[in-house]
Kinemage of the C-alpha trace (Angstrom):
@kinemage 1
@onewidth
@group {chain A} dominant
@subgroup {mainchain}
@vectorlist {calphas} color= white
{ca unk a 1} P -1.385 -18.160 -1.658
{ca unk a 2} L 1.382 -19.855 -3.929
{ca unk a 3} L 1.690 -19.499 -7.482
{ca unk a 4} L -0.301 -22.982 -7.954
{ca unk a 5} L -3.355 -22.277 -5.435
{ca unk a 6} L -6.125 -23.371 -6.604
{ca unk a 7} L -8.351 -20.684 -7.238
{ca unk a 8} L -11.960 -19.685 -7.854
{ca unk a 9} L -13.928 -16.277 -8.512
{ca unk a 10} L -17.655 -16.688 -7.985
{ca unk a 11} L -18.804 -14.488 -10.545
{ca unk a 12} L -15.812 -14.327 -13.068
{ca unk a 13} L -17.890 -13.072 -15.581
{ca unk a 14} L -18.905 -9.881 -13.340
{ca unk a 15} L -17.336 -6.062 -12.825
{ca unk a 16} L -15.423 -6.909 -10.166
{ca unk a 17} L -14.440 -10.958 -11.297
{ca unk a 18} L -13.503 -9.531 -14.078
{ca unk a 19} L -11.021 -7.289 -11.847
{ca unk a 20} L -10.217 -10.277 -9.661
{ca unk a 21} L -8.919 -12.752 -12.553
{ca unk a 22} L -6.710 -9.836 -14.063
{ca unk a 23} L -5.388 -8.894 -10.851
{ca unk a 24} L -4.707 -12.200 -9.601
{ca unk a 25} L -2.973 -13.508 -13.251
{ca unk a 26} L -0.957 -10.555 -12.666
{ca unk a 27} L 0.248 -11.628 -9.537
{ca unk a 28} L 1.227 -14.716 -11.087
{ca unk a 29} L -1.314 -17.413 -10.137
{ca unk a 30} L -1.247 -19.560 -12.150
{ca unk a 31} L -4.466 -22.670 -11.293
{ca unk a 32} L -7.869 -20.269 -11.572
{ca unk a 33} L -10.389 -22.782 -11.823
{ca unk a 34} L -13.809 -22.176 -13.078
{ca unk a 35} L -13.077 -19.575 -15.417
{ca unk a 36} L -15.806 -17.779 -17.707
{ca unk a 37} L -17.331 -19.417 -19.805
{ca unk a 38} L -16.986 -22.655 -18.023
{ca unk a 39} L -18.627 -21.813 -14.518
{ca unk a 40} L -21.201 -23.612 -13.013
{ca unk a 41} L -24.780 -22.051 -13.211
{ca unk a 42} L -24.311 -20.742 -9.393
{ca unk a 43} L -28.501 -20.928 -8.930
{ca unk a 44} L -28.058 -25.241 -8.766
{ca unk a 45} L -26.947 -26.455 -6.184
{ca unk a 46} L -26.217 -30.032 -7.973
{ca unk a 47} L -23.911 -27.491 -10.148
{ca unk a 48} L -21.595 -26.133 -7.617
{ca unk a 49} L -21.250 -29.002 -5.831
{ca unk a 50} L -19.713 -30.854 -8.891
{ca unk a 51} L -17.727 -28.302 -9.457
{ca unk a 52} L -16.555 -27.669 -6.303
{ca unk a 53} L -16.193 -31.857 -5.964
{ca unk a 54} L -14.125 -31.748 -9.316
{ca unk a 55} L -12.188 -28.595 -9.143
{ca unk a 56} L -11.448 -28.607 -5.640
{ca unk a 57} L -10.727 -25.055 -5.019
{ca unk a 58} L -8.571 -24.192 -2.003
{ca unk a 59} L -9.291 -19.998 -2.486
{ca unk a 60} L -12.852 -18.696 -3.282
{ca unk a 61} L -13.771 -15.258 -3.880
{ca unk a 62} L -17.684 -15.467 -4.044
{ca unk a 63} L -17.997 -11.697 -6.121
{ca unk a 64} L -21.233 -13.549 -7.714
{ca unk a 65} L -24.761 -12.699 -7.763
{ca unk a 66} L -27.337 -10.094 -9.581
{ca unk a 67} L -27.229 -6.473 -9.389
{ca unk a 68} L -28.180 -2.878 -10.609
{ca unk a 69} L -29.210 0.588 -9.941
{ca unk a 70} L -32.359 2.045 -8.309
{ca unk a 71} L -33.972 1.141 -11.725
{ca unk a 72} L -33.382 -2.540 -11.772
{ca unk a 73} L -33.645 -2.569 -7.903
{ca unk a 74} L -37.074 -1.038 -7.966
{ca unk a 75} L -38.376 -3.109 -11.376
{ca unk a 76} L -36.919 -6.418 -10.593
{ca unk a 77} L -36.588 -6.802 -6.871
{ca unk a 78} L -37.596 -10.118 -6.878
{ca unk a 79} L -35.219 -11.553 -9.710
{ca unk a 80} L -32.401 -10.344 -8.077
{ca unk a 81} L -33.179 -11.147 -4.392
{ca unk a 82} L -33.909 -14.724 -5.886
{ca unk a 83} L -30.500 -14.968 -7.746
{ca unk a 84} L -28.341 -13.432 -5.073
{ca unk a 85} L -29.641 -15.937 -2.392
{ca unk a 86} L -29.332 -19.079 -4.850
{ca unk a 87} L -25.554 -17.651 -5.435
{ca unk a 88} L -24.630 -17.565 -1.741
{ca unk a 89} L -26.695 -20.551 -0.493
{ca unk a 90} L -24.808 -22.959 -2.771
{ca unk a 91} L -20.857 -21.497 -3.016
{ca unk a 92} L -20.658 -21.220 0.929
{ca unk a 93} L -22.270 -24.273 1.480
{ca unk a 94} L -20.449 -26.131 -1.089
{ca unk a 95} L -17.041 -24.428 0.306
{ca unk a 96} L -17.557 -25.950 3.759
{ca unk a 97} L -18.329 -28.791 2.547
{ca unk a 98} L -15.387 -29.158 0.297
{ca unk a 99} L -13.197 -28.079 2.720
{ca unk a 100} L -12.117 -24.809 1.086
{ca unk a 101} L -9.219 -23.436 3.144
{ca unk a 102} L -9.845 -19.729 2.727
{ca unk a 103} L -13.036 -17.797 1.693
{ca unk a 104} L -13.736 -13.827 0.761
{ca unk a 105} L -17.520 -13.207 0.088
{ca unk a 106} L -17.903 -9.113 -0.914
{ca unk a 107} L -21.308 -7.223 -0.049
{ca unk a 108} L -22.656 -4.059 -1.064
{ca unk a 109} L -22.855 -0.927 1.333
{ca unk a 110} L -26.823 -1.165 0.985
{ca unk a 111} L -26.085 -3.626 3.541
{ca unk a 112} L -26.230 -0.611 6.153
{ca unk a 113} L -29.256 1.119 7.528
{ca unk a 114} L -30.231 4.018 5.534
{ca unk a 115} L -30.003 6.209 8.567
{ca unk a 116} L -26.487 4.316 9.975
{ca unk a 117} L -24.257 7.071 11.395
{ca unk a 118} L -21.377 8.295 8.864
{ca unk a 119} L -19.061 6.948 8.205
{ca unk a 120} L -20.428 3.301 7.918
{ca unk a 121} L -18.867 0.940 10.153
{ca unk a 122} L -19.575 -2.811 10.551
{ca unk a 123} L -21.003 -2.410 14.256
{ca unk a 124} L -23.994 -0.831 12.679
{ca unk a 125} L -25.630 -3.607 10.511
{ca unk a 126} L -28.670 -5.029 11.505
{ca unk a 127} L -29.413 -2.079 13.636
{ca unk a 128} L -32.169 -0.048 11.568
{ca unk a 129} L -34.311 -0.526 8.389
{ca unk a 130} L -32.591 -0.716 4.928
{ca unk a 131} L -32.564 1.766 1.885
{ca unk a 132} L -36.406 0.671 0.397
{ca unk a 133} L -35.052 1.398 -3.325
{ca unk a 134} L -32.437 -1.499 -2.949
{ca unk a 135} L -33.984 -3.664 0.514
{ca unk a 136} L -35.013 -7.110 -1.357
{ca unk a 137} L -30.940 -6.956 -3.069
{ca unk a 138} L -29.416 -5.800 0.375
{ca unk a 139} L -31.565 -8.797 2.706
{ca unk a 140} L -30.199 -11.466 -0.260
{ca unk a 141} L -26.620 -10.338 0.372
{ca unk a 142} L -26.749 -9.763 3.967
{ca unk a 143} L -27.910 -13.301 3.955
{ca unk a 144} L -25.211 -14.476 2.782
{ca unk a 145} L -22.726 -12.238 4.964
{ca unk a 146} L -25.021 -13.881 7.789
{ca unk a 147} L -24.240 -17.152 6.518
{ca unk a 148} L -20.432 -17.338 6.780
{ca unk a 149} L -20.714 -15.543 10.235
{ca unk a 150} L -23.199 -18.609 11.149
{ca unk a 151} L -20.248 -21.138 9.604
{ca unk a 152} L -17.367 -19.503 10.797
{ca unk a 153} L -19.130 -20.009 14.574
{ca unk a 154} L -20.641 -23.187 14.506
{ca unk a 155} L -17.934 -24.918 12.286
{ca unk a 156} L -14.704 -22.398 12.428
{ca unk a 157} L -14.596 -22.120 9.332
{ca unk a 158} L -12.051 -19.437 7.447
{ca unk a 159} L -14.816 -17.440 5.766
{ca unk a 160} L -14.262 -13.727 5.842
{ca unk a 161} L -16.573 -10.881 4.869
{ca unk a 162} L -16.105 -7.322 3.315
{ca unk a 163} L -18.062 -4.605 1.808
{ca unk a 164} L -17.405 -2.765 -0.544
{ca unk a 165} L -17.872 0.644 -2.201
{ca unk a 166} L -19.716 1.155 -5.157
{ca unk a 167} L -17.555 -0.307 -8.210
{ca unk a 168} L -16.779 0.945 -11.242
{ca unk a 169} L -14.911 0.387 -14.019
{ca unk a 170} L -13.749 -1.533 -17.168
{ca unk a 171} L -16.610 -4.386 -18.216
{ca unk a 172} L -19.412 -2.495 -16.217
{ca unk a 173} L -22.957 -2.268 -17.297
{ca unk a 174} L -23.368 0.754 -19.167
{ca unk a 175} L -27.162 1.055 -19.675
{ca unk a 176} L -29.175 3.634 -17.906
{ca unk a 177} L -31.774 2.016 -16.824
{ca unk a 178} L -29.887 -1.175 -15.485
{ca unk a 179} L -26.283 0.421 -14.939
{ca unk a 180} L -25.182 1.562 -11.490
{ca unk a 181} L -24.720 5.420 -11.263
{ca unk a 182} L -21.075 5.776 -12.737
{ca unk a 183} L -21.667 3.738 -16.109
{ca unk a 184} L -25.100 5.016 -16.310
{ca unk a 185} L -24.204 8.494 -16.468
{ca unk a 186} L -20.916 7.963 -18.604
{ca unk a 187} L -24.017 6.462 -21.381
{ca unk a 188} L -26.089 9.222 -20.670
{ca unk a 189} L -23.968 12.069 -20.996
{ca unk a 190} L -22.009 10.273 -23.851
{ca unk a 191} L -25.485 10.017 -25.894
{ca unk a 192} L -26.388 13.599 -24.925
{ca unk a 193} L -22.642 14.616 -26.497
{ca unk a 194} L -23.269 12.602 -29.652
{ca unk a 195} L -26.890 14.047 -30.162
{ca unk a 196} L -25.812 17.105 -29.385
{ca unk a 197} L -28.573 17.580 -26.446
{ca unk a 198} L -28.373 20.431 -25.220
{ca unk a 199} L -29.707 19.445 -21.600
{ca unk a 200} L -29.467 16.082 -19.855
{ca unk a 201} L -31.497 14.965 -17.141
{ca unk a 202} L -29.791 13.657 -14.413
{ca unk a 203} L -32.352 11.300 -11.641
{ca unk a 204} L -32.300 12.602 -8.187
{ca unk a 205} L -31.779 16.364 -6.749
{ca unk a 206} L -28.365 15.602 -6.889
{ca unk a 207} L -27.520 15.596 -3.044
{ca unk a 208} L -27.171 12.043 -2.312
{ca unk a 209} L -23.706 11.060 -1.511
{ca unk a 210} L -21.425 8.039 -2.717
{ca unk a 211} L -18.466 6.514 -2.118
{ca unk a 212} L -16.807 4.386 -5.085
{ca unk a 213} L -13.889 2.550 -5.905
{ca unk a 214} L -12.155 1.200 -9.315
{ca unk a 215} L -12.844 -2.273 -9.804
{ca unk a 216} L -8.710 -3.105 -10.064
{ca unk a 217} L -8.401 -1.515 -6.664
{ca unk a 218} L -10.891 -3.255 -5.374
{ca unk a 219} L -9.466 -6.710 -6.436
{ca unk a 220} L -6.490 -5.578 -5.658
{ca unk a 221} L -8.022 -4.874 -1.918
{ca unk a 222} L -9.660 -8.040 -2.192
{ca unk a 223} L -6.108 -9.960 -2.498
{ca unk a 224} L -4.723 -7.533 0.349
{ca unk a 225} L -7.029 -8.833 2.739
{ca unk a 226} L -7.430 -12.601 1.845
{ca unk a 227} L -4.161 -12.594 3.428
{ca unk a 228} L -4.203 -10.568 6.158
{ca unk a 229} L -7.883 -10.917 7.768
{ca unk a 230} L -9.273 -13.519 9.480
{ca unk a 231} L -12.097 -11.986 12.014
{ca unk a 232} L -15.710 -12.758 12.173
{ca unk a 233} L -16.691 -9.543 11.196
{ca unk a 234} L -17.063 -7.683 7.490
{ca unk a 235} L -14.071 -5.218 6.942
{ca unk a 236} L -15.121 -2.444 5.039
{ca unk a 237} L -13.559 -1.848 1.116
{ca unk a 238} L -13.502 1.705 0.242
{ca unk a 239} L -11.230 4.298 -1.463
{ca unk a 240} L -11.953 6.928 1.835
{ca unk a 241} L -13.697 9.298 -0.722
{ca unk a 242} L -17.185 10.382 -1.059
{ca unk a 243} L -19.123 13.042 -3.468
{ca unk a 244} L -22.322 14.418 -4.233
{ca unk a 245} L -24.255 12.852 -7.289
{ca unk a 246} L -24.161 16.184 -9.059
{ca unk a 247} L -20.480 16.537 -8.533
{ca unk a 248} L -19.782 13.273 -9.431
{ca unk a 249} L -22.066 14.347 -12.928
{ca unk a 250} L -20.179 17.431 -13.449
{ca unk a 251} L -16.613 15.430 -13.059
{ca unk a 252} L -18.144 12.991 -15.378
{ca unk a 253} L -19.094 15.578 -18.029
{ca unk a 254} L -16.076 17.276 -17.757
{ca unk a 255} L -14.563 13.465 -18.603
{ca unk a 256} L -17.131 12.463 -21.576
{ca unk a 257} L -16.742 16.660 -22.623
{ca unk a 258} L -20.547 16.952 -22.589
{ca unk a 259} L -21.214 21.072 -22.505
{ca unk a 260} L -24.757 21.299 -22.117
{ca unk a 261} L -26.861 21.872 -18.683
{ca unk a 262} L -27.584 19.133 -16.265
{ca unk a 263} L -30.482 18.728 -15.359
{ca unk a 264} L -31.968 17.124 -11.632
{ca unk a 265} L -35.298 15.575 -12.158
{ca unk a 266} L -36.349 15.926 -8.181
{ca unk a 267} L -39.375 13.942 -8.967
{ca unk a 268} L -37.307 10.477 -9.262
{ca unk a 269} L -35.959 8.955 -5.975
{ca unk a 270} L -32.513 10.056 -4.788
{ca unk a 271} L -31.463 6.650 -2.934
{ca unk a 272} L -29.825 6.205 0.316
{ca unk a 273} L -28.755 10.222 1.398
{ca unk a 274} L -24.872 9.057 1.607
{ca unk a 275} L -23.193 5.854 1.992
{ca unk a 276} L -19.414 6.654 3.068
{ca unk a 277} L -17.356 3.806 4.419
{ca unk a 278} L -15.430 3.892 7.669
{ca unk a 279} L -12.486 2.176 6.205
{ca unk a 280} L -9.897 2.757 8.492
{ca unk a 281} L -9.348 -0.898 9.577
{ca unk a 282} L -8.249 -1.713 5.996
{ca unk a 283} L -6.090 1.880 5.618
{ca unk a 284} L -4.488 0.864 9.039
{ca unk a 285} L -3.283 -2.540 7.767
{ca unk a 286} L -1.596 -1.221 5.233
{ca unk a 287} L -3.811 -0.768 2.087
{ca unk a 288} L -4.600 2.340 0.270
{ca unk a 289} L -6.110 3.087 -4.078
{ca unk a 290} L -3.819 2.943 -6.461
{ca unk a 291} L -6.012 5.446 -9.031
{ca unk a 292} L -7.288 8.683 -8.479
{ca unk a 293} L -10.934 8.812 -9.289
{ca unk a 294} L -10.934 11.385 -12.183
{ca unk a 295} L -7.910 8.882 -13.538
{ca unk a 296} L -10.161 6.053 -12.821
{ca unk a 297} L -13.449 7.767 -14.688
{ca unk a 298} L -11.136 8.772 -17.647
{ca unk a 299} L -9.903 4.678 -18.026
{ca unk a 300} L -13.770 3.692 -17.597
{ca unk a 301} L -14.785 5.688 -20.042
{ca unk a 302} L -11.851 5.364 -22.829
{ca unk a 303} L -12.997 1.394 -22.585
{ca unk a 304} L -16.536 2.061 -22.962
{ca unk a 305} L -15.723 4.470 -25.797
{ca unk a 306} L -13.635 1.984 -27.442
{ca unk a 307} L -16.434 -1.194 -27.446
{ca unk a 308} L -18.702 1.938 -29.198
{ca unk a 309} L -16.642 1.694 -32.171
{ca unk a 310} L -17.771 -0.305 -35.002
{ca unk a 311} L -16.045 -3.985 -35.757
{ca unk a 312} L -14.350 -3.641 -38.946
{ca unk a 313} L -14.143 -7.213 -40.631
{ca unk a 314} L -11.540 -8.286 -43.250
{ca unk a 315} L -12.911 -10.014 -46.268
{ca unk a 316} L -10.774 -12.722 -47.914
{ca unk a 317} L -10.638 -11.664 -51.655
C-alpha cells in the first residue's frame, strides 16, 4: 500500500473499523473511501455495487457485519445470521467484480468446532459441530470465509482470510445483555461499584476460557498481514493469551475497583469451554501485541468511563 491507496473498511462504524481507520490514518494513508457516515447500507446489493463502481477501492478490509454475546446470539440468531450473510454476499462479490486488488475479510473464532483440539488451528474448521449459543452467527461468517476460498480458486482472486480473537476495546458495546464478555462486565461491575452492590453476578461457572485481543492490535495485525499473506487459507489473529472467565472478572474488578463478591450464576450457559488460537503462523512472520491486557482493560475502561460523564453545554449569555 502507498500513501494514496485507495482504501475501504467494511464496517467503519464497528469495534474493530473503528481500530482499522485510526490505525491506518496513522500510518499515513491518506484516500479511505467510504468512511462513516457515508457507507453504503452493506445488506443491498444495488448499494455496494455503486459504491464500489464509484469509489473504486483497490484495498478492502470487510470487518462488517452484526454481532454480540451469548445474549444477543441466543435472542436474535436470526437477525444477525441474516445481516452477516447480506454483508459478505455483496462486498466480496462486488470486490471481484470491481477488480479490487487486495482483500482481508476477519471471522470470529466461533468459526471452530466447539470440541476442535487446543489450540485452534485453521486445519480444523468444518470438521465438527459449532458452539449452539453462537451457530446461526458462526455458519453466516464461515460463509463468507467459504466464499473468498470459492473466489480465490475458481477466479484467483487476492482474497485472504483471518480470524480473530475476541476484540475489545475503545467504541465497544458496553451493554450487558448485547455486549461481548469484556465490555459487558466492565458495565456490570462499573454499575455494581456505583450502586454500591455488594455482590455481582457474573453468567457462567466461570471456567470457560478466552482468548482476546485490543482492537488497535488487531488492526494493527490486520495491516501486518495485508502485506505479507497471500494463501488460501484463514491465518489466525490472536494475542497468544488465554484466561478463565472468572479471572478475566477478577482482573476486571481489580481495573473498575469493584470490592464486592462475584458471583457465578451456573444456571446460565457458559459458551464454548475455551477458544485459544494457534497463532504461531502470524508470531513466526514477524508480528506480536503491542499492549498488555491489564494495560489494554485499563484504556477500555478509562474511555467507557469518560462517555459516562455528563455533556456540559455552554450557554451564550
Amino acid at each position: 500500500m502507498t500513501p494514496r491507496t485507495r482504501i475501504y473498511v467494511a464496517g467503519g462504524a464497528t469495534l474493530v473499523g473503528r481500530a482499522l481507520i485510526e490505525q491506518l490514518r496513522n500510518a499515513g494513508q491518506q484516500h479511505l473511501v467510504g468512511l462513516p457516515p457515508h457507507e453504503p447500507d452493506l445488506t443491498s446489493m444495488s448499494h455496494v455495487d455503486h459504491f464500489f463502481a464509484t469509489a473504486r477501492p483497490e484495498i478492502v478490509f470487510v470487518a462488517a457485519g452484526r454481532a454480540g454475546g451469548i445474549l444477543a446470539n441466543q435472542s436474535f440468531p436470526a437477525e444477525l445470521m441474516l445481516d452477516n450473510l447480506l454483508v459478505s454476499a455483496h462486498v466480496i462479490a462486488a470486490a471481484f467484480q470491481h477488480g479490487v486488488e487486495k482483500l482481508l475479510y476477519l471471522g470470529s473464532s466461533c468459526l471452530y468446532p466447539r470440541h476442535a483440539a487446543q489450540p485452534l488451528r485453521p486445519e480444523t474448521l468444518h470438521t465438527g459441530s459449532l458452539e449452539p449459543t453462537s451457530a446461526a452467527y458462526a455458519t453466516a461468517k464461515l460463509a463468507g470465509l467459504t466464499l473468498c476460498q470459492a473466489y480465490r480458486r475458481q477466479h484467483g482472486a487476492p482474497f485472504i482470510t483471518a480470524i480473530p480473537a475476541n476484540a475489545f476495546g475503545p467504541h465497544d458495546e458496553f451493554h450487558e445483555h448485547t455486549g461481548h464478555v469484556i465490555p459487558a462486565l466492565i458495565r456490570r461491575l462499573h454499575d455494581a461499584k456505583v450502586r454500591q452492590e455488594r455482590t455481582c453476578a457474573i453468567w457462567g461457572t466461570g471456567r470457560a476460557r478466552r482468548e482476546f485481543i485490543f482492537a488497535p492490535d488487531l488492526a494493527d495485525a490486520c495491516l501486518f498481514v495485508i502485506d505479507r499473506w497471500d494463501d488460501k487459507e484463514p491465518i489466525n489473529l490472536g494475542s497468544g493469551q488465554d484466561l478463565s472467565i472468572a479471572e478475566l472478572a477478577a482482573l476486571i474488578a481489580e481495573v473498575v475497583d469493584y470490592r464486592g463478591e462475584l458471583r457465578f450464576d451456573h444456571a446460565r450457559p457458559d459458551g464454548a469451554p475455551r477458544k485459544c488460537l494457534d497463532s504461531s503462523v502470524l508470531f513466526a512472520l514477524g508480528w506480536r501485541p503491542a499492549t498488555a491486557l491489564r494495560a489494554s482493560l485499563e484504556a477500555t475502561y478509562a474511555w467507557f468511563t469518560e462517555q459516562q460523564e455528563p455533556r456540559h453545554v455552554r450557554v451564550a449569555v
